[in-house]
Backbone of each chain as nested JSON, in Angstrom:
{
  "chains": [
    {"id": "A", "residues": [
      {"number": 1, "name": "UNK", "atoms": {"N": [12.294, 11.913, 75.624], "CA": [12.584, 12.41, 74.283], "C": [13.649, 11.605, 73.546]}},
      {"number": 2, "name": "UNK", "atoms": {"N": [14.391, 11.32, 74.477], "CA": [15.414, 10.239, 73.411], "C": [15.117, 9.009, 72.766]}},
      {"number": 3, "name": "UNK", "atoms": {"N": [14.866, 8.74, 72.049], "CA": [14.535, 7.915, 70.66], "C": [15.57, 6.994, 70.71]}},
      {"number": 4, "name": "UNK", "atoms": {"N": [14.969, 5.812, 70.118], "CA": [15.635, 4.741, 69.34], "C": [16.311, 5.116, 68.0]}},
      {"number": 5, "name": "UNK", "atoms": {"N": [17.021, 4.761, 67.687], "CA": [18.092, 5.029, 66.509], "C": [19.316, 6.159, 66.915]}},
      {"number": 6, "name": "UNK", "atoms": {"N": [19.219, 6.71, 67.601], "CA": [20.104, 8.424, 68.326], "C": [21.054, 8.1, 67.81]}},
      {"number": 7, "name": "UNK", "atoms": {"N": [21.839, 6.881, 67.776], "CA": [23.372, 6.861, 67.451], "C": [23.91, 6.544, 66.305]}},
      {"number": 8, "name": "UNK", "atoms": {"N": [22.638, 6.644, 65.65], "CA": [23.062, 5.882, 64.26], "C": [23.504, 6.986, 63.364]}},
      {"number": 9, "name": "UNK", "atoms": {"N": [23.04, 8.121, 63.366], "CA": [23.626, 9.597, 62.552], "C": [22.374, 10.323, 62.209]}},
      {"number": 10, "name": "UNK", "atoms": {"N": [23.02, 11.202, 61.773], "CA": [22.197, 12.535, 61.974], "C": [20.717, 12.276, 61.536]}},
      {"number": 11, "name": "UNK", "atoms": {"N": [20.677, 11.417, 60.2], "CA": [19.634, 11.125, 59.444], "C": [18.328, 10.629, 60.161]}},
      {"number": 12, "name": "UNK", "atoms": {"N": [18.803, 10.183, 60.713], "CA": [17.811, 8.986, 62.06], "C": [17.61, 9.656, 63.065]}},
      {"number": 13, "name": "UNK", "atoms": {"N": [18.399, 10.676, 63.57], "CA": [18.099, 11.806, 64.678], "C": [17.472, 12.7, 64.288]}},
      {"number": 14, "name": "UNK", "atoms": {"N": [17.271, 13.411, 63.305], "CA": [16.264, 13.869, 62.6], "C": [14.575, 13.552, 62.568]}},
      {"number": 15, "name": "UNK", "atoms": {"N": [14.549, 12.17, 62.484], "CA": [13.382, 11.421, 61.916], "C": [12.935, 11.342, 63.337]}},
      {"number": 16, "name": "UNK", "atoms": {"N": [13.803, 11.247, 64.454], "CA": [13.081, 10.865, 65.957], "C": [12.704, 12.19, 66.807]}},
      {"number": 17, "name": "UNK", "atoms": {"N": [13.063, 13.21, 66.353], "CA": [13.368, 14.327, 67.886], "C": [12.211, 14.674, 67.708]}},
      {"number": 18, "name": "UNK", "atoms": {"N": [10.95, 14.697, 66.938], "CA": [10.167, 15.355, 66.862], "C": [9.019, 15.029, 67.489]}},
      {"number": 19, "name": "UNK", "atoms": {"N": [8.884, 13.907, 68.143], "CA": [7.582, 13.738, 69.037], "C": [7.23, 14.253, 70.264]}},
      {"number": 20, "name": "UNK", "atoms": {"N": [6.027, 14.175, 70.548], "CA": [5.647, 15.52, 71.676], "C": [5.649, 14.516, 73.246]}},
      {"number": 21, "name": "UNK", "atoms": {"N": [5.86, 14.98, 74.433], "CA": [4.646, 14.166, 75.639], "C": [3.27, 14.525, 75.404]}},
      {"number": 22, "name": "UNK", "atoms": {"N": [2.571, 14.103, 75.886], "CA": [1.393, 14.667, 75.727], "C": [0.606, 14.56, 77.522]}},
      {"number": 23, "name": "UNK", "atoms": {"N": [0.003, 15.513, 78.214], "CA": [-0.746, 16.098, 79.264], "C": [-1.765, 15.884, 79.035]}},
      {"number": 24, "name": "UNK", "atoms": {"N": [-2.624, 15.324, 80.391], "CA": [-4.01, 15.773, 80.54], "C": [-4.052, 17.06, 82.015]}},
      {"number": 25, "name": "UNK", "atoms": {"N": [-4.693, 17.884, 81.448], "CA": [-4.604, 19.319, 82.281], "C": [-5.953, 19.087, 83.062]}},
      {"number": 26, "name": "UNK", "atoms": {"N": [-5.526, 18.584, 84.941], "CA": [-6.596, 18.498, 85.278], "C": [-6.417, 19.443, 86.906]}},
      {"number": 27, "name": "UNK", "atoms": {"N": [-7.767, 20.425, 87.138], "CA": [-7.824, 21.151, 88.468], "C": [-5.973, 21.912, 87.995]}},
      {"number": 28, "name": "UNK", "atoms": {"N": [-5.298, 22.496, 87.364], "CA": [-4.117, 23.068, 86.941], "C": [-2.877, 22.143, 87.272]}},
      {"number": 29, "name": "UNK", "atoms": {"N": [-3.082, 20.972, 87.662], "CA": [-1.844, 20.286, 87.404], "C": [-2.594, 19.348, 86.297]}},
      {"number": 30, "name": "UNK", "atoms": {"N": [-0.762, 19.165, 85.796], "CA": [-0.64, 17.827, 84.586], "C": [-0.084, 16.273, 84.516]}},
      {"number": 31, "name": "UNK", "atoms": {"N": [-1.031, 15.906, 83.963], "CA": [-0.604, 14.183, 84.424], "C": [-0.226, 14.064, 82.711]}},
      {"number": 32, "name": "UNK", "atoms": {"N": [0.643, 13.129, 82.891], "CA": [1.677, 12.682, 81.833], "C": [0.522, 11.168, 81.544]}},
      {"number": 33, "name": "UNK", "atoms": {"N": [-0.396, 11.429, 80.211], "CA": [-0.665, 10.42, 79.93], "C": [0.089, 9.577, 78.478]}},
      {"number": 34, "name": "UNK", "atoms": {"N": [1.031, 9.93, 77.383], "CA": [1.72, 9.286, 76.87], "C": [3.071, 10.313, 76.092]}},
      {"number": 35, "name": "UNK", "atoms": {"N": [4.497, 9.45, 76.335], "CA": [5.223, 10.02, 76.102], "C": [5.584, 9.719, 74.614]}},
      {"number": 36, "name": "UNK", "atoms": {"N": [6.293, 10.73, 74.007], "CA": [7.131, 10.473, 72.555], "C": [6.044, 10.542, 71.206]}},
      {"number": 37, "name": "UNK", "atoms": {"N": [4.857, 11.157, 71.581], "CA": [4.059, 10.756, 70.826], "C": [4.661, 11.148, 69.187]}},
      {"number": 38, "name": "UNK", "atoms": {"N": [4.101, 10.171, 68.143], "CA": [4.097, 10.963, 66.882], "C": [3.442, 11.23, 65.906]}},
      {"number": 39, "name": "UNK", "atoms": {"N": [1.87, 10.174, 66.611], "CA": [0.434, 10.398, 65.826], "C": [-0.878, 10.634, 66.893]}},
      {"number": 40, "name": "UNK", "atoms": {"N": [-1.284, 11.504, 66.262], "CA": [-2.41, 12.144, 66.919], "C": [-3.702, 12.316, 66.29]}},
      {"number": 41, "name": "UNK", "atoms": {"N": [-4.521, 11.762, 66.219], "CA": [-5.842, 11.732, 65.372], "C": [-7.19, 11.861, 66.345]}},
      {"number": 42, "name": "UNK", "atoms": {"N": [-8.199, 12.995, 66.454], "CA": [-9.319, 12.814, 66.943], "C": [-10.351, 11.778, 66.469]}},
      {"number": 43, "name": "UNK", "atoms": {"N": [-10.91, 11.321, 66.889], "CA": [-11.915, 10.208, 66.465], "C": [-13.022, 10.388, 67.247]}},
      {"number": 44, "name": "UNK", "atoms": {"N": [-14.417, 10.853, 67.133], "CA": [-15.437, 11.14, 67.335], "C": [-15.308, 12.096, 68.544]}},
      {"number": 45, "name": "UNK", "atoms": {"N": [-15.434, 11.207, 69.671], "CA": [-15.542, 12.003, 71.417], "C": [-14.241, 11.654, 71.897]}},
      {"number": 46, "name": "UNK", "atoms": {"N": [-12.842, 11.213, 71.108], "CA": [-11.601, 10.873, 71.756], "C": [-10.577, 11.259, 70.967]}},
      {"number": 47, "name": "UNK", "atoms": {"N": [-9.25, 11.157, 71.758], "CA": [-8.313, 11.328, 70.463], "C": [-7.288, 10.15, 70.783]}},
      {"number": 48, "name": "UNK", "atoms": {"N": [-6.998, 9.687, 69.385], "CA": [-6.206, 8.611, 69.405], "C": [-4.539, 8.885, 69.255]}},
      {"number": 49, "name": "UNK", "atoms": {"N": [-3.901, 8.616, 70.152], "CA": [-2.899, 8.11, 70.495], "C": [-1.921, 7.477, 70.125]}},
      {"number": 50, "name": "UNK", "atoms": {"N": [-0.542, 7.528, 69.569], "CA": [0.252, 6.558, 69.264], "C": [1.852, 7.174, 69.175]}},
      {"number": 51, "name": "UNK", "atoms": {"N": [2.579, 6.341, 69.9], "CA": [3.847, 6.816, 70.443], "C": [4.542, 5.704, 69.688]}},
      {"number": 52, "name": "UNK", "atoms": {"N": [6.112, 6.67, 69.107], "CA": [7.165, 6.133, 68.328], "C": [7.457, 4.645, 69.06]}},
      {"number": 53, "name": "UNK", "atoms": {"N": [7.11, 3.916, 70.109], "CA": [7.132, 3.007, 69.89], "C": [6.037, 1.766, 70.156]}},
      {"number": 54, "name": "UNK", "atoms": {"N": [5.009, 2.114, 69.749], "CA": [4.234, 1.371, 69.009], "C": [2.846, 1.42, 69.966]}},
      {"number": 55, "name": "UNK", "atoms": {"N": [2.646, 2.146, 71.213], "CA": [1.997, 2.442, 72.399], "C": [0.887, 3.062, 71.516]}},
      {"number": 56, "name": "UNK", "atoms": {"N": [-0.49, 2.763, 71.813], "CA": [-1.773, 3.694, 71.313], "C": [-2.553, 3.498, 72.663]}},
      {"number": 57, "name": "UNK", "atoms": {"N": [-2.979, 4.849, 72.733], "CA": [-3.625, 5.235, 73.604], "C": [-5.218, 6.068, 73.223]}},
      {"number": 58, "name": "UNK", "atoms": {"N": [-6.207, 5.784, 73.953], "CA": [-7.389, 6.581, 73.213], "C": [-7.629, 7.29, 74.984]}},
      {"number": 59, "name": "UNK", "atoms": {"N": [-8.178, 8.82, 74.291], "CA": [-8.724, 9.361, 76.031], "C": [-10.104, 10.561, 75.72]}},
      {"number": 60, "name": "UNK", "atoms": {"N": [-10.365, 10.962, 76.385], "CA": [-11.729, 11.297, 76.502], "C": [-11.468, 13.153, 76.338]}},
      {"number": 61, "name": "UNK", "atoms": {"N": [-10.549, 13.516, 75.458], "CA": [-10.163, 14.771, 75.575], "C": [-10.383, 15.212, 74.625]}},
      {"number": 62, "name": "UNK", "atoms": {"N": [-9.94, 16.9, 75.058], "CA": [-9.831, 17.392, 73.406], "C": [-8.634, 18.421, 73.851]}},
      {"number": 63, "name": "UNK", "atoms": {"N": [-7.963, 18.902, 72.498], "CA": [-6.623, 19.578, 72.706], "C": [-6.581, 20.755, 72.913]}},
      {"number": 64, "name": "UNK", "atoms": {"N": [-6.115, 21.232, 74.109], "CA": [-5.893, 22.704, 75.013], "C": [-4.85, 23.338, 73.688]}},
      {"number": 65, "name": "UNK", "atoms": {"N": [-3.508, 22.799, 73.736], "CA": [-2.424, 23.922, 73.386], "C": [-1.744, 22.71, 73.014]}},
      {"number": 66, "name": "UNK", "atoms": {"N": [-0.736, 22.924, 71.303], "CA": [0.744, 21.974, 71.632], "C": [1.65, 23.281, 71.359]}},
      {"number": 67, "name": "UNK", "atoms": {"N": [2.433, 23.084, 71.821], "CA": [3.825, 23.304, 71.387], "C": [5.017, 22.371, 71.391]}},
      {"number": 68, "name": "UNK", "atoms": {"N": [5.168, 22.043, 69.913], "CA": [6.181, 21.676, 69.527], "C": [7.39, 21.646, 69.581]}},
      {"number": 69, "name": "UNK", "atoms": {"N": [8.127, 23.289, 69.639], "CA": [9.098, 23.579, 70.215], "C": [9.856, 22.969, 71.382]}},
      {"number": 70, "name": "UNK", "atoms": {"N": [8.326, 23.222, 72.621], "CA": [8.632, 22.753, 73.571], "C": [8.051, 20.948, 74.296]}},
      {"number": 71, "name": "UNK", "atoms": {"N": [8.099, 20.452, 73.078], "CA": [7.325, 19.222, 72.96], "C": [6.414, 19.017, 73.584]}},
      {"number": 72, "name": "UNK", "atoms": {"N": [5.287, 19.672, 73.498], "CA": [4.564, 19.368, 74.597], "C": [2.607, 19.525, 74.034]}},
      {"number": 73, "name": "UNK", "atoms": {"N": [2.085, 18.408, 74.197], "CA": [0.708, 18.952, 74.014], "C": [-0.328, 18.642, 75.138]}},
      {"number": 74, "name": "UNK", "atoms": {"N": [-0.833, 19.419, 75.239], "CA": [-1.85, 19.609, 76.748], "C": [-3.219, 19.328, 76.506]}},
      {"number": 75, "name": "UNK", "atoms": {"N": [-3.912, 18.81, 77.234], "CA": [-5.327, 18.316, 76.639], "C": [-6.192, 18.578, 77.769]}},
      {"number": 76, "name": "UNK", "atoms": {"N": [-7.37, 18.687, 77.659], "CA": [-8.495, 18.981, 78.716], "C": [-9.587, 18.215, 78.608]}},
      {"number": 77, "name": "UNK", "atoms": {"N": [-10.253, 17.685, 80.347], "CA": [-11.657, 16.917, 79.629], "C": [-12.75, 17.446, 78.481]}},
      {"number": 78, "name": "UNK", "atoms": {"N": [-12.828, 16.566, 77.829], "CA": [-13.668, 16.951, 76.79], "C": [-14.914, 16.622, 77.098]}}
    ]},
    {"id": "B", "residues": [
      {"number": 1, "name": "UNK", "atoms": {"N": [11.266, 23.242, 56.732], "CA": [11.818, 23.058, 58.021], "C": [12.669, 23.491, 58.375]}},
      {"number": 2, "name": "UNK", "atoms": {"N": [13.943, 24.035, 57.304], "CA": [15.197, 24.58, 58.307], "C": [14.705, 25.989, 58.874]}},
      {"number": 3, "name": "UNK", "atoms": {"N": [15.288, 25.724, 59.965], "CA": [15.295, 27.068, 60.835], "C": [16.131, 27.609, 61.06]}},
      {"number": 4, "name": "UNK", "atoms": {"N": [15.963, 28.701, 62.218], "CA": [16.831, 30.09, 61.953], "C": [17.829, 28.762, 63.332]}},
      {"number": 5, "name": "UNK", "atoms": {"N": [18.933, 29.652, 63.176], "CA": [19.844, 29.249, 63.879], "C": [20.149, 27.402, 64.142]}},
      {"number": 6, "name": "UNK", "atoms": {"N": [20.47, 27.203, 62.429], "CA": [20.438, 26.046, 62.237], "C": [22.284, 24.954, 62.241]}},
      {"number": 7, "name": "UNK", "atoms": {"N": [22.765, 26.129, 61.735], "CA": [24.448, 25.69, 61.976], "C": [24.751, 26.275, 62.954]}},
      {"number": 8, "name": "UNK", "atoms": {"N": [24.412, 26.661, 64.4], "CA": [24.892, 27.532, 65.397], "C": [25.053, 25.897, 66.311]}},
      {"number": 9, "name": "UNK", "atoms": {"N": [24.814, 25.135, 65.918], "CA": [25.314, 24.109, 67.109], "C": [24.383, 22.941, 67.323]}},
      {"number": 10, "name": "UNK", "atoms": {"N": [24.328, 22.325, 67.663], "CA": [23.145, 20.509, 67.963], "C": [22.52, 21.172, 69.074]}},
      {"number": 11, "name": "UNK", "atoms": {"N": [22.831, 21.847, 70.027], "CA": [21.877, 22.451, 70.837], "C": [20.209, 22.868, 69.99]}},
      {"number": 12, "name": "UNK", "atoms": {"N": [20.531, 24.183, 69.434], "CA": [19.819, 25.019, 68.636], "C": [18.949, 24.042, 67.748]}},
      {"number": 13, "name": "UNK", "atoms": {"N": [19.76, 23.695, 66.76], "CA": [19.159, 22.14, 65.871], "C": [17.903, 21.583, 66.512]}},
      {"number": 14, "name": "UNK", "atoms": {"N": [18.383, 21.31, 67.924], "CA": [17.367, 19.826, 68.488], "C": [16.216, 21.259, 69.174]}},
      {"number": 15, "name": "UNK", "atoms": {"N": [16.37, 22.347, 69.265], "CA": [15.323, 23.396, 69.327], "C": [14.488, 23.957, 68.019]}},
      {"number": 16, "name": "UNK", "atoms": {"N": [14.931, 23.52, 67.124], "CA": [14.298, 24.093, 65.827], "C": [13.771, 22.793, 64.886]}},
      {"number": 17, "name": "UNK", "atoms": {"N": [14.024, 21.775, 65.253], "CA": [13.613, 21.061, 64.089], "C": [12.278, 20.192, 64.518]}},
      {"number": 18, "name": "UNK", "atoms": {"N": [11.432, 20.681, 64.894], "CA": [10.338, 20.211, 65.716], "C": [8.88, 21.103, 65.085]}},
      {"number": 19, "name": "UNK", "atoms": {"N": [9.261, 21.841, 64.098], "CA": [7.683, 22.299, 63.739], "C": [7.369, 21.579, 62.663]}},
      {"number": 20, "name": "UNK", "atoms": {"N": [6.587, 21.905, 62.459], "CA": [5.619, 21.021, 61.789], "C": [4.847, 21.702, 60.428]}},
      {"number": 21, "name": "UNK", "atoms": {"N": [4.28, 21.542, 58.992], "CA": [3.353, 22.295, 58.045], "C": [2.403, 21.684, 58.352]}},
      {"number": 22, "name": "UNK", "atoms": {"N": [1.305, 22.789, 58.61], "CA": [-0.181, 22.444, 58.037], "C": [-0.874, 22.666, 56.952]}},
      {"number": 23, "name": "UNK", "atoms": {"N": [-1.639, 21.364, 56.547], "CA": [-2.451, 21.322, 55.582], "C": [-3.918, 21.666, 55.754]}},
      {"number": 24, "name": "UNK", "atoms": {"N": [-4.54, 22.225, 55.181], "CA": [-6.366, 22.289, 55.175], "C": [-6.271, 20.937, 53.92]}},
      {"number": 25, "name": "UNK", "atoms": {"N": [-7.283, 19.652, 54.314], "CA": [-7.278, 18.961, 52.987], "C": [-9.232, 19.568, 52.569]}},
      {"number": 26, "name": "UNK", "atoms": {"N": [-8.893, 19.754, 51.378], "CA": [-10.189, 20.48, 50.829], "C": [-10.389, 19.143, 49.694]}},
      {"number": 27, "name": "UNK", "atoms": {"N": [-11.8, 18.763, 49.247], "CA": [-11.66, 17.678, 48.384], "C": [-10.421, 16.877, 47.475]}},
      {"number": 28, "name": "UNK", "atoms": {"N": [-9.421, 16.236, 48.98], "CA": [-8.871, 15.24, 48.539], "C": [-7.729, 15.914, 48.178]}},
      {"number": 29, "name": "UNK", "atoms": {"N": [-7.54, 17.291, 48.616], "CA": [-6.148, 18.102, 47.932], "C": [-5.612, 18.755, 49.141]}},
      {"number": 30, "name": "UNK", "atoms": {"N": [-4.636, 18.36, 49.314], "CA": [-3.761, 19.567, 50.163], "C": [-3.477, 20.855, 50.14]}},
      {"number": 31, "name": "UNK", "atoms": {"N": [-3.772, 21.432, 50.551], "CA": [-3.466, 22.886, 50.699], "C": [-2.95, 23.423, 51.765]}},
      {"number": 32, "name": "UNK", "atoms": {"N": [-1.199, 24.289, 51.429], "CA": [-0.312, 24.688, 52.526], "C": [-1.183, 25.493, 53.43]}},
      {"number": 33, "name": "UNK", "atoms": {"N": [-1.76, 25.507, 54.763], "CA": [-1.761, 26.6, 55.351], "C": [-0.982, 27.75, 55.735]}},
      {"number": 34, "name": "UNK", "atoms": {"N": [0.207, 27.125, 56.662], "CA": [1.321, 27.776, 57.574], "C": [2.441, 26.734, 57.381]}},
      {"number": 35, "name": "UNK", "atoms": {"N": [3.968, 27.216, 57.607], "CA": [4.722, 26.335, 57.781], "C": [5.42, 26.416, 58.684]}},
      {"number": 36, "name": "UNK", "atoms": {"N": [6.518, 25.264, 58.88], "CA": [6.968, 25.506, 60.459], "C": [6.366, 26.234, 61.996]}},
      {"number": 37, "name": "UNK", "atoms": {"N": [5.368, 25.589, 61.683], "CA": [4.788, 26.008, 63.328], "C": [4.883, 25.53, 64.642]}},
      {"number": 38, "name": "UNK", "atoms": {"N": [4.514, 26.018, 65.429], "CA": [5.324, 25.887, 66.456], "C": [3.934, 25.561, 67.802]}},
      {"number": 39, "name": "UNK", "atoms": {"N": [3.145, 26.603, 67.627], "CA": [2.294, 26.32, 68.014], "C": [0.868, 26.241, 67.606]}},
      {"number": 40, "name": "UNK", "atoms": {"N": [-0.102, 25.347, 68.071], "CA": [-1.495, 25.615, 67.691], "C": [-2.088, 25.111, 68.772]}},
      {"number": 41, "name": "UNK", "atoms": {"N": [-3.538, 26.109, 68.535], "CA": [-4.172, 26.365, 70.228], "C": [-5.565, 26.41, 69.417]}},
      {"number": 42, "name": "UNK", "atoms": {"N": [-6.199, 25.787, 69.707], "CA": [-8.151, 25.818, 69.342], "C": [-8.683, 26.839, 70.137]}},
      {"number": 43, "name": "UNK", "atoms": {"N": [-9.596, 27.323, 69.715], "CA": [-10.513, 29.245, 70.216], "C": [-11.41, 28.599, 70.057]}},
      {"number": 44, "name": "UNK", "atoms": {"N": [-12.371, 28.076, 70.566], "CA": [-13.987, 28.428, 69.993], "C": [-13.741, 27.533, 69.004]}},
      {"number": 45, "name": "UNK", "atoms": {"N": [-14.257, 28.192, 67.934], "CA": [-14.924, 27.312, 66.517], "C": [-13.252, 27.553, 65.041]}},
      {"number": 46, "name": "UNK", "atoms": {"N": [-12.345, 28.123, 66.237], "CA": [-11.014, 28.671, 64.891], "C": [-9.896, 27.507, 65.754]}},
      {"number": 47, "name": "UNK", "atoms": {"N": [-9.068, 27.757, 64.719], "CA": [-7.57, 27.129, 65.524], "C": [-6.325, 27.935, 64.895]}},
      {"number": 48, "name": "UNK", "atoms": {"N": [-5.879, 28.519, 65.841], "CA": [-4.67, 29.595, 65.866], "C": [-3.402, 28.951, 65.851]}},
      {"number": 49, "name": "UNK", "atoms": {"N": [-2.708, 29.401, 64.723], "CA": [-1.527, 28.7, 64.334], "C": [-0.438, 29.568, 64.063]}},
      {"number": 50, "name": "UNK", "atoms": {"N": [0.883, 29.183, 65.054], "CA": [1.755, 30.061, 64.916], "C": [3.25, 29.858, 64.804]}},
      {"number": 51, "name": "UNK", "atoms": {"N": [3.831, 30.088, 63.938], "CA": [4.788, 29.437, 63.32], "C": [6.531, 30.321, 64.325]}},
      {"number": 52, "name": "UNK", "atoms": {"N": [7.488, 29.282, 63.46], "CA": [8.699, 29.984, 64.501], "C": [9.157, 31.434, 63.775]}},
      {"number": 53, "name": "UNK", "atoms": {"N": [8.469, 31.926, 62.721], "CA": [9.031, 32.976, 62.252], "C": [7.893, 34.323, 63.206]}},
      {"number": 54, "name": "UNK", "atoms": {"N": [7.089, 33.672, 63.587], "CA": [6.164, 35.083, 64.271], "C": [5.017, 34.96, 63.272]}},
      {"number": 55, "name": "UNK", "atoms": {"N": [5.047, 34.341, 62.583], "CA": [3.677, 34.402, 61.922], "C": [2.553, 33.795, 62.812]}},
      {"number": 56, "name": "UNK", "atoms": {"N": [1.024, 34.641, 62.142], "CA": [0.25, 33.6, 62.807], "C": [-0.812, 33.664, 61.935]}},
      {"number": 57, "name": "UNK", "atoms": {"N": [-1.789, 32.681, 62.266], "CA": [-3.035, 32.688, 61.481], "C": [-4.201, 31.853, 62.411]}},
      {"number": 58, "name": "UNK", "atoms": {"N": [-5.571, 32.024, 62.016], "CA": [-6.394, 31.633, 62.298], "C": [-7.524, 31.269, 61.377]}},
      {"number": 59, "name": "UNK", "atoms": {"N": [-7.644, 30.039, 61.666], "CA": [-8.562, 29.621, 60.39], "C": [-9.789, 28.322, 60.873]}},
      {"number": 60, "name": "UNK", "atoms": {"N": [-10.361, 28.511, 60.289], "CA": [-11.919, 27.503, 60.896], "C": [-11.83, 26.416, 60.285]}},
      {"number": 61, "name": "UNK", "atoms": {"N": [-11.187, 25.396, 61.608], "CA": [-10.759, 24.174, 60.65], "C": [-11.283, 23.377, 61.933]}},
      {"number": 62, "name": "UNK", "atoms": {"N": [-10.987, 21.851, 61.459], "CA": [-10.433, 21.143, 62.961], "C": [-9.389, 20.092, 62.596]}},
      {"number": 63, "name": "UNK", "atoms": {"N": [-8.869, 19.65, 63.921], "CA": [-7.388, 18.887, 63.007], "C": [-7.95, 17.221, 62.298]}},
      {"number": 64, "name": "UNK", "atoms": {"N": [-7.465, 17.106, 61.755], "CA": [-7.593, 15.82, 61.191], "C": [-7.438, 14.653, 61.558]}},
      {"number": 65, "name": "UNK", "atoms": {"N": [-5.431, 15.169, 61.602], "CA": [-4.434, 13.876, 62.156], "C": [-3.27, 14.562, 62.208]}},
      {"number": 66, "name": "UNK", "atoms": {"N": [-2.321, 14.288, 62.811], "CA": [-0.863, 15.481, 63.101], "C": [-0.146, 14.026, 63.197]}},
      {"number": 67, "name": "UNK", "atoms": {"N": [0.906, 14.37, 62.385], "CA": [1.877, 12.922, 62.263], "C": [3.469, 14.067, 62.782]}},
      {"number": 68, "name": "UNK", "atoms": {"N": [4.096, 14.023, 63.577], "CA": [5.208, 15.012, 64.048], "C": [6.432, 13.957, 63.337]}},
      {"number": 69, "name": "UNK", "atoms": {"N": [6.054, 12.747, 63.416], "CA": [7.63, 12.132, 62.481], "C": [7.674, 13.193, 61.006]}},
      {"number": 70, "name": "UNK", "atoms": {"N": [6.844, 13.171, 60.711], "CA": [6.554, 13.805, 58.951], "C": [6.41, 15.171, 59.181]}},
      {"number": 71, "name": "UNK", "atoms": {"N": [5.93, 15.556, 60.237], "CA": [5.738, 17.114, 60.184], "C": [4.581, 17.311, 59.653]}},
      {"number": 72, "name": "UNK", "atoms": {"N": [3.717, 17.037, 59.636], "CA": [2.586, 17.17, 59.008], "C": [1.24, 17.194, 59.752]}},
      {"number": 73, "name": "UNK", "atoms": {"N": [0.745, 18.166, 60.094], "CA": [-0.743, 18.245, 60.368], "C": [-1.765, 18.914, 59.912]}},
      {"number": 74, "name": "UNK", "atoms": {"N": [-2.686, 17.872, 59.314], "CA": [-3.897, 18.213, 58.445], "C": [-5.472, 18.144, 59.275]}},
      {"number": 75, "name": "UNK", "atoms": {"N": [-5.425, 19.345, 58.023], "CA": [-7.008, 20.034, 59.046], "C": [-8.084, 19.275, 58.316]}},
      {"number": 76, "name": "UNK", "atoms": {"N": [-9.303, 19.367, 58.502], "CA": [-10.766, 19.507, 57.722], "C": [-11.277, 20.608, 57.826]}},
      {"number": 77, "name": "UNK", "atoms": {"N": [-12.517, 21.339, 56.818], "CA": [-13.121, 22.444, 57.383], "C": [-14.113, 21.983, 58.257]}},
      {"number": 78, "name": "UNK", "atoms": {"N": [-14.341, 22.595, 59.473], "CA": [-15.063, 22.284, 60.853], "C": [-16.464, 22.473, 60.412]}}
    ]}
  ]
}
């Protein structure tokens, strides 16, 4: 969860805290397939992927549950 | 975005500033659904959206694209 910019002031800590991990939920455990995410877009049979620093990922899912709060979004084979 | 227990400390802060507004985009226009939410969970053919005040809603959408730097996740109608 800790972001690039953290020390620069509040303004910039703001703009970073908000990205999720994101889970693939498989047999009830979770595998950590990308952290910090802050764009999330489905695209046909996948959803695309892309973490605050510059990481895109595409996977074969579709989305269980996020919570934000608890940064977290969970995904299941699709 | 501000939330409840927002000057109570950087603890609280880095717990509240993580939801997000959704949009339904209907020809090319935004339209607020919910704000500050916290969570959303897909049912079937709805997606249940529930914000940090206790609100909730359910509406027959599917997501679009969820950008969490901006806070912003926009639906289509499904």
């Amino acid at each position: 969860m800790p972001a690039a910019g953290r020390d620069t002031g509040m303004f910039i800590q703001e703009e970073n805290m908000c990205e999720a991990n994101v889970y693939l939920v498989k047999e009830g455990k979770e595998e950590l397939v990308l952290e910090d995410i802050s764009i999330l877009r489905p695209e046909k049979d996948e959803l695309y992927l892309q973490n605050i620093f510059g990481e895109q990922k595409r996977i074969k899912a579709r989305i269980k549950e996020m919570n934000l709060i608890d940064h977290r979004i969970l995904l299941e084979e699709g």
